[in-house]
N, CA, C and O atoms as a CHARMM CRD file, in Angstrom:
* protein
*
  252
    1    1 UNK  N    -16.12700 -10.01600  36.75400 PROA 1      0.00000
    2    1 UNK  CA   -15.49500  -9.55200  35.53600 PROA 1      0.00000
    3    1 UNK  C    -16.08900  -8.20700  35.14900 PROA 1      0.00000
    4    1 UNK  O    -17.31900  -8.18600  35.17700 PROA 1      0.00000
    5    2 UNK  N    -15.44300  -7.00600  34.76900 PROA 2      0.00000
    6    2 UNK  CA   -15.55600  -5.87400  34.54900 PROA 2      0.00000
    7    2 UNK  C    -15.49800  -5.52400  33.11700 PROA 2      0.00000
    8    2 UNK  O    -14.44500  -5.71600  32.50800 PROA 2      0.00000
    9    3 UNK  N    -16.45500  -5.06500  32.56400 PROA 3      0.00000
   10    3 UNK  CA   -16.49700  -4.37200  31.13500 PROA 3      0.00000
   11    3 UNK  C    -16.26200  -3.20400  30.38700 PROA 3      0.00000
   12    3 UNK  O    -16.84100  -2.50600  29.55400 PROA 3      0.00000
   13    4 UNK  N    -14.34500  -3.29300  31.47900 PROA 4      0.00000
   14    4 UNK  CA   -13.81300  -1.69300  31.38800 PROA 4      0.00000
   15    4 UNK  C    -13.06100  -2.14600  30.01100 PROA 4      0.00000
   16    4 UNK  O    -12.78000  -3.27800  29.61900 PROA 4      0.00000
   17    5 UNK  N    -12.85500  -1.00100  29.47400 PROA 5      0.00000
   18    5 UNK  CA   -11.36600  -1.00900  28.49500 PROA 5      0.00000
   19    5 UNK  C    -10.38300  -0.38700  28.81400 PROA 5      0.00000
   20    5 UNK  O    -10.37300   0.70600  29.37900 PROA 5      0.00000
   21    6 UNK  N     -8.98300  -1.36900  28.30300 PROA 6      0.00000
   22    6 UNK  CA    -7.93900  -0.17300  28.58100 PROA 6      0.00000
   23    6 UNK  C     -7.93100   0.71100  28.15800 PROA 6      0.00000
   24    6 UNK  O     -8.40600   0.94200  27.04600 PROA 6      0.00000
   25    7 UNK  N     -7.31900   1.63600  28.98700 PROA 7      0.00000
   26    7 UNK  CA    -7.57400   3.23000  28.22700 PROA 7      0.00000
   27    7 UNK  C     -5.93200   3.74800  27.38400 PROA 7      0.00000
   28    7 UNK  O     -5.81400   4.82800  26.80500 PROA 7      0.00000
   29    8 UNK  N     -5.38200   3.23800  27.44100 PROA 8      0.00000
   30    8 UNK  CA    -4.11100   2.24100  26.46100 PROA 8      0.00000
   31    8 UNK  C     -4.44600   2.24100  25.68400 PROA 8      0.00000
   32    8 UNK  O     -3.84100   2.84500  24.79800 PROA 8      0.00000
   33    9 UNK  N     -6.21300   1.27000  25.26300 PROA 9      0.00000
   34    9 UNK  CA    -5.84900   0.83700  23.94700 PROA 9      0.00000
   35    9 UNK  C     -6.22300   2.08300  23.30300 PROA 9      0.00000
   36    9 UNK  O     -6.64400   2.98600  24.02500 PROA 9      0.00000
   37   10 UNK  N     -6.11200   2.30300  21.78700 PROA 10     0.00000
   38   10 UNK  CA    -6.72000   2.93400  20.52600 PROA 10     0.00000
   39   10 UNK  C     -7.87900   3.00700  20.50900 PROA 10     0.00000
   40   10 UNK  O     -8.35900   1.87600  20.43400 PROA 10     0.00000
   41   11 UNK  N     -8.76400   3.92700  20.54500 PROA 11     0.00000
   42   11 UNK  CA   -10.21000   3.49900  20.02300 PROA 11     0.00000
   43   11 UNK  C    -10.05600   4.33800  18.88900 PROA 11     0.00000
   44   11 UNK  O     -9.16400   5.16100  18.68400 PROA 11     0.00000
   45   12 UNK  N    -10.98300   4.05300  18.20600 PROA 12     0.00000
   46   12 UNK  CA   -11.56000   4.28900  16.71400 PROA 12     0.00000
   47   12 UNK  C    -11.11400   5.30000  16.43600 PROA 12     0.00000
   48   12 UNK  O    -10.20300   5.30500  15.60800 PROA 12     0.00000
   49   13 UNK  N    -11.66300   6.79900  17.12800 PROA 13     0.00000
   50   13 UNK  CA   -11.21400   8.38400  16.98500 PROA 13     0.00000
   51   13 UNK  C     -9.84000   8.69000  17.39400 PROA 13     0.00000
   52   13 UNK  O     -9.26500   9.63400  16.85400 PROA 13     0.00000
   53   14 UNK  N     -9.25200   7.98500  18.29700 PROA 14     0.00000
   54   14 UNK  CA    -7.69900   8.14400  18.31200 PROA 14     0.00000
   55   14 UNK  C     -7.00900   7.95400  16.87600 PROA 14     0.00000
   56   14 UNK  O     -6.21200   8.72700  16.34500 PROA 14     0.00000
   57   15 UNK  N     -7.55300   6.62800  16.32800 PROA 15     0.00000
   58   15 UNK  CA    -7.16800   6.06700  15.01200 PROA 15     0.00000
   59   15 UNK  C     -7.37400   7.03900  14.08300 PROA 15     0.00000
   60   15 UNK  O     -6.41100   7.37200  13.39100 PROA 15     0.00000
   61   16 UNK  N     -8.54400   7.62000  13.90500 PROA 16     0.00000
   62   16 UNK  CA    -8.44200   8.95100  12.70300 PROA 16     0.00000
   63   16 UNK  C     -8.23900   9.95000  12.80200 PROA 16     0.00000
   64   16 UNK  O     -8.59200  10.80400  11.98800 PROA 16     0.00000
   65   17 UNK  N     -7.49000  10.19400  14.02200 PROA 17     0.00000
   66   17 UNK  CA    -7.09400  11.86800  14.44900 PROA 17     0.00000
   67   17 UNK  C     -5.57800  11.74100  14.33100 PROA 17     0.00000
   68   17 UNK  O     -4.82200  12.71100  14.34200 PROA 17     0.00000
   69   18 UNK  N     -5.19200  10.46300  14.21700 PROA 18     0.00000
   70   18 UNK  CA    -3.49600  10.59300  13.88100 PROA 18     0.00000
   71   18 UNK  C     -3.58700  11.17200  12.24300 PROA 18     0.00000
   72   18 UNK  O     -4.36000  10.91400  11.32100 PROA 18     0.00000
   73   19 UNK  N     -2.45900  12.03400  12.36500 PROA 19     0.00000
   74   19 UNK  CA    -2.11900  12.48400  11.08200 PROA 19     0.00000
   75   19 UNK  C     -0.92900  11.56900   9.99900 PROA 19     0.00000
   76   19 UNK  O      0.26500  11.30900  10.14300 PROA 19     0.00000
   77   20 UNK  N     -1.90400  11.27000   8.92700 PROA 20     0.00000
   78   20 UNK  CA    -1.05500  10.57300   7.58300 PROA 20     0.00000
   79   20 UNK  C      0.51000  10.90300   7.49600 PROA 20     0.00000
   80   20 UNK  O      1.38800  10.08600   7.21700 PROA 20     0.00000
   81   21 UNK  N      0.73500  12.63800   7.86900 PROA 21     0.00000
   82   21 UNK  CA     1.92900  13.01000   7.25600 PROA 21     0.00000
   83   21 UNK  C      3.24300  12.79900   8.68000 PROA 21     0.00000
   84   21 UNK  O      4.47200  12.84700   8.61800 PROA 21     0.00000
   85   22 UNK  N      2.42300  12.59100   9.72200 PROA 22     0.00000
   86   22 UNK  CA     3.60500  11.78600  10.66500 PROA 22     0.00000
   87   22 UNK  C      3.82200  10.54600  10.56400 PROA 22     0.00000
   88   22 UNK  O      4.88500   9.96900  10.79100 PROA 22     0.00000
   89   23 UNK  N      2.74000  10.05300  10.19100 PROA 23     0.00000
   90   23 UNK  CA     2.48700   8.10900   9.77300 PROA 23     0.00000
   91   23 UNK  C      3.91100   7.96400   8.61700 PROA 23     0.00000
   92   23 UNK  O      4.79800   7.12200   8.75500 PROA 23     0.00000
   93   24 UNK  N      3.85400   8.96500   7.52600 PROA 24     0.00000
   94   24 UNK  CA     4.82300   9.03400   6.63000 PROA 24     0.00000
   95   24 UNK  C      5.76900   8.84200   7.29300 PROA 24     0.00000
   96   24 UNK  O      6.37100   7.77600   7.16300 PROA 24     0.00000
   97   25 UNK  N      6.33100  10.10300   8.48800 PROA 25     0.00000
   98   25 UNK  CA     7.46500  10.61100   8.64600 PROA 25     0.00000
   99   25 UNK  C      7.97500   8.81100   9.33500 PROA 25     0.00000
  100   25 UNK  O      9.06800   8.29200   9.10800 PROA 25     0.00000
  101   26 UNK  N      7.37500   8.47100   9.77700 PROA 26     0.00000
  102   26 UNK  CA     7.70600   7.74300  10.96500 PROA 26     0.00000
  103   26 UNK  C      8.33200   6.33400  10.40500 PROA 26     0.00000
  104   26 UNK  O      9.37900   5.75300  10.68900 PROA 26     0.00000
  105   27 UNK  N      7.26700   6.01800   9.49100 PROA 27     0.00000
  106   27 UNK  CA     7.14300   4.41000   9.08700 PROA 27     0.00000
  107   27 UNK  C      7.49200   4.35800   7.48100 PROA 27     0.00000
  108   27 UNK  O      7.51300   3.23100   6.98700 PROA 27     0.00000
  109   28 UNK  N      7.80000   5.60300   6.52700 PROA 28     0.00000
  110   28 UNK  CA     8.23500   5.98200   5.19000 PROA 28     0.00000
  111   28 UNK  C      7.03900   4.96700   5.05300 PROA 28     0.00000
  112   28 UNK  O      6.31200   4.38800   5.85900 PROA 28     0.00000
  113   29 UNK  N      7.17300   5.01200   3.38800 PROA 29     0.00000
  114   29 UNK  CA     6.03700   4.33600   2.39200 PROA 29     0.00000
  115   29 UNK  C      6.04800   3.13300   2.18800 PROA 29     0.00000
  116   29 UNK  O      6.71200   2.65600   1.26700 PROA 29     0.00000
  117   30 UNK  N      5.16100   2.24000   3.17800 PROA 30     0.00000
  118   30 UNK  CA     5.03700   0.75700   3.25300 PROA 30     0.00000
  119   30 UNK  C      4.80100  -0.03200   1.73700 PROA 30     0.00000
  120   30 UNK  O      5.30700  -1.09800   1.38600 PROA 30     0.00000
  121   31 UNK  N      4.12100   0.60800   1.17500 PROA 31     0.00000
  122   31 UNK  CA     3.98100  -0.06100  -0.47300 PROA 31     0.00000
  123   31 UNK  C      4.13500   0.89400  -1.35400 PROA 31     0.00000
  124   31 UNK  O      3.46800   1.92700  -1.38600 PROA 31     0.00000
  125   32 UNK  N      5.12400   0.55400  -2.19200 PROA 32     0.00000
  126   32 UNK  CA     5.34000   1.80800  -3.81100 PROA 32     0.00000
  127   32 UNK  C      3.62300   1.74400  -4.15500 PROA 32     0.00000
  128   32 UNK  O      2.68200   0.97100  -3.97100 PROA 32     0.00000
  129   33 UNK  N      3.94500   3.38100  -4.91100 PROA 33     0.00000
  130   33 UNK  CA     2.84400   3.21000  -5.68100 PROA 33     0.00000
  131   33 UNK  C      2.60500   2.45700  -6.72900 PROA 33     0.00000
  132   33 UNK  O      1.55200   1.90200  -7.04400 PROA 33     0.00000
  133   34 UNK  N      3.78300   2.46000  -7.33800 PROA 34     0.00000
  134   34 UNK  CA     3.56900   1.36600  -8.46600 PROA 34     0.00000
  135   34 UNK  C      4.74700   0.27100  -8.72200 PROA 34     0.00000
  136   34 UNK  O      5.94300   0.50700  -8.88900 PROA 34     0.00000
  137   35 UNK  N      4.26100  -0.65600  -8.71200 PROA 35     0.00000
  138   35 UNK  CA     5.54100  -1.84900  -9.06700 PROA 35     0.00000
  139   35 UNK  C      6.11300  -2.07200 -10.02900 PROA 35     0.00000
  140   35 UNK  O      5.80900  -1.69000 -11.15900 PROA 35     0.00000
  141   36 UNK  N      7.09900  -2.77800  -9.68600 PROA 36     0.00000
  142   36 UNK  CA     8.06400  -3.25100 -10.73300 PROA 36     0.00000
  143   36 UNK  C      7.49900  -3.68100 -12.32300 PROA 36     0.00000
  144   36 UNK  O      8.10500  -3.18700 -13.27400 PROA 36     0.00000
  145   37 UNK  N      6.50500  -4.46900 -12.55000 PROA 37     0.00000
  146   37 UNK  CA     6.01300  -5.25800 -13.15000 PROA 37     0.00000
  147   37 UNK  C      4.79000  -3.82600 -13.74200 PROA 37     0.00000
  148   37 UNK  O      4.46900  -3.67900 -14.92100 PROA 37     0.00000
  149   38 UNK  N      4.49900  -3.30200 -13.05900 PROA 38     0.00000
  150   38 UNK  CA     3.64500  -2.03000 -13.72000 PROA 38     0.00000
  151   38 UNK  C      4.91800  -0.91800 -14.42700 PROA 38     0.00000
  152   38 UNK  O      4.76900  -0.48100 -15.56800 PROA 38     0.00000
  153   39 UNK  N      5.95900  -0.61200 -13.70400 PROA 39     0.00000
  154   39 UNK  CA     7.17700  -0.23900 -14.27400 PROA 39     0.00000
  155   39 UNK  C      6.97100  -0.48800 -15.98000 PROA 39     0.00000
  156   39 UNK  O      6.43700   0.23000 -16.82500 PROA 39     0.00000
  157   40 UNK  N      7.59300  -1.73700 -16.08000 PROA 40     0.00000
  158   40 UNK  CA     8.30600  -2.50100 -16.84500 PROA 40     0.00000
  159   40 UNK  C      7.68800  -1.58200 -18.24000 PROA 40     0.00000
  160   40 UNK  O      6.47200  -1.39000 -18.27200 PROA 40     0.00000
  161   41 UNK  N      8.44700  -1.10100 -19.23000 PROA 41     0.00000
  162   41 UNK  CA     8.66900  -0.68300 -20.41100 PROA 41     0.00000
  163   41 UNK  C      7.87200  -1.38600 -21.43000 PROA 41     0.00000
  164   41 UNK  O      7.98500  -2.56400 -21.76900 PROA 41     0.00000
  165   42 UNK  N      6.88600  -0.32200 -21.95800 PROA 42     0.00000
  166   42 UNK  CA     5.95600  -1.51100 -22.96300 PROA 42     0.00000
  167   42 UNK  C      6.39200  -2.03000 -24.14900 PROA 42     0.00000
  168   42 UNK  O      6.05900  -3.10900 -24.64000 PROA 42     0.00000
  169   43 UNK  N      7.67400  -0.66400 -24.89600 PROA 43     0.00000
  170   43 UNK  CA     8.35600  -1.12200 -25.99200 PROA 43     0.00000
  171   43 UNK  C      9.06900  -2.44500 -25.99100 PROA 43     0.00000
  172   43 UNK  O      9.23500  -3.02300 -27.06500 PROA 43     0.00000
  173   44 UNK  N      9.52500  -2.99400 -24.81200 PROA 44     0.00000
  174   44 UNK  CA    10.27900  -4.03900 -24.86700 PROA 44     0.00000
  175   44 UNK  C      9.33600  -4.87500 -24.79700 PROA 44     0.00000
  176   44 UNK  O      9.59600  -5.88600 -25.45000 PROA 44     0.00000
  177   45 UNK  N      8.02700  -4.90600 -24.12500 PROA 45     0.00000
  178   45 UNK  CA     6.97900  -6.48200 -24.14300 PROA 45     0.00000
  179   45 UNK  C      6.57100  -6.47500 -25.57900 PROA 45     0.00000
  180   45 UNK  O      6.21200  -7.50600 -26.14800 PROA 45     0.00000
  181   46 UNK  N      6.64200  -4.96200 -26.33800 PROA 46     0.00000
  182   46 UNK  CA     5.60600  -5.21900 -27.48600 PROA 46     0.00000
  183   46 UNK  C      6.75200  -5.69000 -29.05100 PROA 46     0.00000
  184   46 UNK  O      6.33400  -6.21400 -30.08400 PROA 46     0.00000
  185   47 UNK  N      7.72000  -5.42800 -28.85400 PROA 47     0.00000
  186   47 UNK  CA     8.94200  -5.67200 -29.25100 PROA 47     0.00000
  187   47 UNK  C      9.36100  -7.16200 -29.38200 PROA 47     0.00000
  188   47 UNK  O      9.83400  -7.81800 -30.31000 PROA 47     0.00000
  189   48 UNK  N      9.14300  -7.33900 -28.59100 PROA 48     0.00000
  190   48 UNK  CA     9.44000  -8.77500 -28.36600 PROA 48     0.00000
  191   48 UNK  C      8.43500 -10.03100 -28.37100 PROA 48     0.00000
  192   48 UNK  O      7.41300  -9.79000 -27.72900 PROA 48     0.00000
  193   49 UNK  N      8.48600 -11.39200 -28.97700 PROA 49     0.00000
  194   49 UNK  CA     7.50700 -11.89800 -29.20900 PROA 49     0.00000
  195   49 UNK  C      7.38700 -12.87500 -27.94500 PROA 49     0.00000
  196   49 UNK  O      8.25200 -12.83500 -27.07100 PROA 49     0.00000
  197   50 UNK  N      6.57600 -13.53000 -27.88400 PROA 50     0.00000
  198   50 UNK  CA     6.39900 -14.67700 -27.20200 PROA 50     0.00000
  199   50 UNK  C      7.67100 -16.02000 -27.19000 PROA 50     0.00000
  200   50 UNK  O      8.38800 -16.54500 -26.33800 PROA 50     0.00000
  201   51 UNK  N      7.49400 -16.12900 -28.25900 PROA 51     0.00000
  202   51 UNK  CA     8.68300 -17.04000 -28.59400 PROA 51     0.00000
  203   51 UNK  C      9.83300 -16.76700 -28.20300 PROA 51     0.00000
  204   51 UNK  O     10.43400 -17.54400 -27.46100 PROA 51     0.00000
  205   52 UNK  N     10.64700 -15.01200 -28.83700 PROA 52     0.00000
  206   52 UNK  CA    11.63700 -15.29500 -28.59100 PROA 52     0.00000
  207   52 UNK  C     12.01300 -15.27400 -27.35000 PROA 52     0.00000
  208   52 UNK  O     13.06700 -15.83600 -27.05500 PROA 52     0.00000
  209   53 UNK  N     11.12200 -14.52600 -26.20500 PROA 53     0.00000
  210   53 UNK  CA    11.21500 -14.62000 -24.50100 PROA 53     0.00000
  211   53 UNK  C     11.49300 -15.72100 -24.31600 PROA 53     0.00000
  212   53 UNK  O     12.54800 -15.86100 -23.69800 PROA 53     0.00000
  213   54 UNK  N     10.63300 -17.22600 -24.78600 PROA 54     0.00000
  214   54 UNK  CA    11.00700 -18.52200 -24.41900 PROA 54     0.00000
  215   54 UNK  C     12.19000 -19.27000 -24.89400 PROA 54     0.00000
  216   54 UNK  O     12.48500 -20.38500 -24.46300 PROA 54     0.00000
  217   55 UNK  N     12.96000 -18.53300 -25.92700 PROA 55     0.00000
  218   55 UNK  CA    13.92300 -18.97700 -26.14300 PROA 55     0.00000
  219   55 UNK  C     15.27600 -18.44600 -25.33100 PROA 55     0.00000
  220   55 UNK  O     16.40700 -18.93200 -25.33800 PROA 55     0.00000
  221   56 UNK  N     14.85300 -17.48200 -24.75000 PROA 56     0.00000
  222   56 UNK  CA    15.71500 -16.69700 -24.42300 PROA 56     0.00000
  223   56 UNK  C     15.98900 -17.54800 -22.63700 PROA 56     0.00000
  224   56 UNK  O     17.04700 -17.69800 -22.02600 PROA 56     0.00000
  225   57 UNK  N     14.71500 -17.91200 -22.28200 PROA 57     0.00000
  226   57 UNK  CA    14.46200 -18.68200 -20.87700 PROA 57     0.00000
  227   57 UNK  C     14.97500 -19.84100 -20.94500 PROA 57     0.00000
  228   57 UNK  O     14.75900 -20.49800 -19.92600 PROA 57     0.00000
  229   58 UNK  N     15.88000 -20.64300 -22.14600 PROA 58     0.00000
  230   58 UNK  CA    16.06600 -22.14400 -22.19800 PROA 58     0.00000
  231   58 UNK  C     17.62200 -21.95900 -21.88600 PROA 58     0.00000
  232   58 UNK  O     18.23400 -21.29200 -22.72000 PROA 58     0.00000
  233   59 UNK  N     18.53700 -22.58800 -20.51800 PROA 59     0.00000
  234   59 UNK  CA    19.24900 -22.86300 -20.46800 PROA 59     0.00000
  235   59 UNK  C     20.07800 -23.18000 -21.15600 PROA 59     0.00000
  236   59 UNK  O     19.61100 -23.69300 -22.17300 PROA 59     0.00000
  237   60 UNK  N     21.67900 -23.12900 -21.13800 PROA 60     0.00000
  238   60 UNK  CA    22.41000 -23.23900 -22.08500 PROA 60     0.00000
  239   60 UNK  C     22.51400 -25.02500 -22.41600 PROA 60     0.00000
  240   60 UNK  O     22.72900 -25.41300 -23.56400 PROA 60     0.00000
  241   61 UNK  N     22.33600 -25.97700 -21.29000 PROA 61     0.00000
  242   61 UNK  CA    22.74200 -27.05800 -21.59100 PROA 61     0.00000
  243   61 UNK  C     21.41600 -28.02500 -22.61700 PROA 61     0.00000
  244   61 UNK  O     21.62800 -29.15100 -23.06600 PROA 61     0.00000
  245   62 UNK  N     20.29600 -27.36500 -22.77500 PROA 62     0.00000
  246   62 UNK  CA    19.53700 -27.63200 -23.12900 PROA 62     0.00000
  247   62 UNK  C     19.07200 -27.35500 -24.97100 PROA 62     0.00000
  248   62 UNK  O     18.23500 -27.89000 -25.69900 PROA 62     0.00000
  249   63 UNK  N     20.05300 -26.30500 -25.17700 PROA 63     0.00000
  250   63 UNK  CA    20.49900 -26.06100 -26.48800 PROA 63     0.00000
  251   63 UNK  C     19.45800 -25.67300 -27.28500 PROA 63     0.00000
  252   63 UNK  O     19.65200 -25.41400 -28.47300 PROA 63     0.00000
């Protein structure tokens, strides 16, 4: 058994000599910077109470 590597694989300095802005081009932006839930509008959470969100969550047949 031989304790060659492929020379195929990636080593480490291959890995940080690729450039970010082809990584972009290639694969676009795997995660937003910011989410939905960071989005979300504070006037409407602060606007709104607790309660009436839960009333608002109760199905119609449930009245």
């Amino acid at each position: 058994m031989s304790d060659s590597s492929d020379p195929n694989e990636p080593t480490s300095t291959n890995r940080r000599s690729i450039d970010p802005s082809i990584l972009a081009r290639v694969f676009g932006d795997v995660l937003p910077d910011r989410t939905s839930d960071e989005i979300s509008s504070m006037s409407t959470a602060e606007s709104d109470s607790g309660d009436e969100w839960i009333r608002r969550q109760v199905p119609p047949h449930h009245g």
